[in-house]
N, C-alpha and C positions, 0 to 999 in steps of 0.2 A: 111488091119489092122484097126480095131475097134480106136478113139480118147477116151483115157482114164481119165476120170475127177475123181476127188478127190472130194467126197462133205464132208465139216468138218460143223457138226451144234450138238448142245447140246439135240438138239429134233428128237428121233428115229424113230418115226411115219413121221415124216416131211421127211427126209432122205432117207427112205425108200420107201415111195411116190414119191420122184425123181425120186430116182432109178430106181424103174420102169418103170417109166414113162420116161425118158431116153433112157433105155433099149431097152425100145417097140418100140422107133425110129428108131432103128436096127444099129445105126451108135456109140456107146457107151460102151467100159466096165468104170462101175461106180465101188466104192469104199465107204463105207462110211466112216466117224470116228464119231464117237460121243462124242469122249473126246479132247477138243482143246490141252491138255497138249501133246498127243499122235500124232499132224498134220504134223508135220515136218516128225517123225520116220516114218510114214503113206507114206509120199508123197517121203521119200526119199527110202524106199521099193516097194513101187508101180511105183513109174517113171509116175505120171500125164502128159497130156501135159496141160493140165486145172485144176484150184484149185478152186469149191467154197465153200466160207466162209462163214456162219453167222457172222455178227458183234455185236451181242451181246450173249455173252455167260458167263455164271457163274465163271467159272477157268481162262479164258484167253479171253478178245475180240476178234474178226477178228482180228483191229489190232494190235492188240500185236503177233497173229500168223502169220501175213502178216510181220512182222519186223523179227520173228526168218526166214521164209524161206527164207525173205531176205539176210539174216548173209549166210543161209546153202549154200554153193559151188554147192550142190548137183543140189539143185532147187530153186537159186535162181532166175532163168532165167525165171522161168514157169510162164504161166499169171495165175492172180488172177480176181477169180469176185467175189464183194460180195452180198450177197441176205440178204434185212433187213427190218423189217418190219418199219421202220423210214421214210421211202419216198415213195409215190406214184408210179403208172408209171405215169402220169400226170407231174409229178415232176420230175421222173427220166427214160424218154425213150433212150433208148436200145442206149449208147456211150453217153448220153448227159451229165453224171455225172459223171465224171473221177475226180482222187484223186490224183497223184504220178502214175500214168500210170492204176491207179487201176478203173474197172468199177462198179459201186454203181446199183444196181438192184432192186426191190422191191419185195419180198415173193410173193406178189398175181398175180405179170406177168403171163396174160397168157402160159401157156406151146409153143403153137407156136412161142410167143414170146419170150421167154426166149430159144427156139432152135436156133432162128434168132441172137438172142446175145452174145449164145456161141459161133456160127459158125460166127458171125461178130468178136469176141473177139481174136478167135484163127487164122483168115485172116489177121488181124492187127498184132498179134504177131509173125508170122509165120518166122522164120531163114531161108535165103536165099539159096537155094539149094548150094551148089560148084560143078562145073563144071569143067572138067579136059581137 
């Protein structure tokens, strides 16, 4: 079974380009949203096991949308990463900028690198199997 990411960002070319680019990893069903207003209902229909966020967006910020799916029972559980064009990687390599459990990313990471930090992100978050 394919690791399902939520990517919420206000720019559809941007999005879209994940996507794909994701996709073609072979290890991903993607999602987009393009409307931050719309991330919650998005993430609580889809079932992510990964969220990521622009942090800066016109209707809602990352965080203000990192706060509602915090509230949601649904998904509050889910890791979030955000991707922003505010920090380097120089500044912000892959876990070294955490927020409230939250990992801070920069737009321009490389794609290898930004695979290494979902798949670091979602190892870190990972709920402990139970055992019978």
């Amino acid at each position: 079974m394919k690791t399902r990411i939520l990517l919420v960002d206000d720019e559809p070319d941007f999005t879209g380009m994940l996507k794909m680019s994701l996709e073609t990893a072979g290890y991903y069903e993607v999602r987009e949203e393009n409307d931050a207003t719309s991330a919650v209902a998005s993430a609580r229909e889809f079932g992510p096991d990964l969220i990521v966020l622009d942090l800066m967006m016109p209707t809602l910020d990352g965080s203000e949308v990192a706060a509602q799916v915090r509230r949601d029972v649904f998904v509050r559980d889910t890791p979030l990463v955000f991707l922003t064009a505010l920090v380097s990687e120089s500044d912000a390599p892959c876990g070294a900028y955490n927020s409230g459990g939250n990992t801070f990313l920069p737009k321009s990471m490389p794609l290898p690198k930004l695979l290494e930090c979902i798949e670091e992100t979602l190892r870190n978050n990972k709920t402990p199997a139970l055992s019978f």
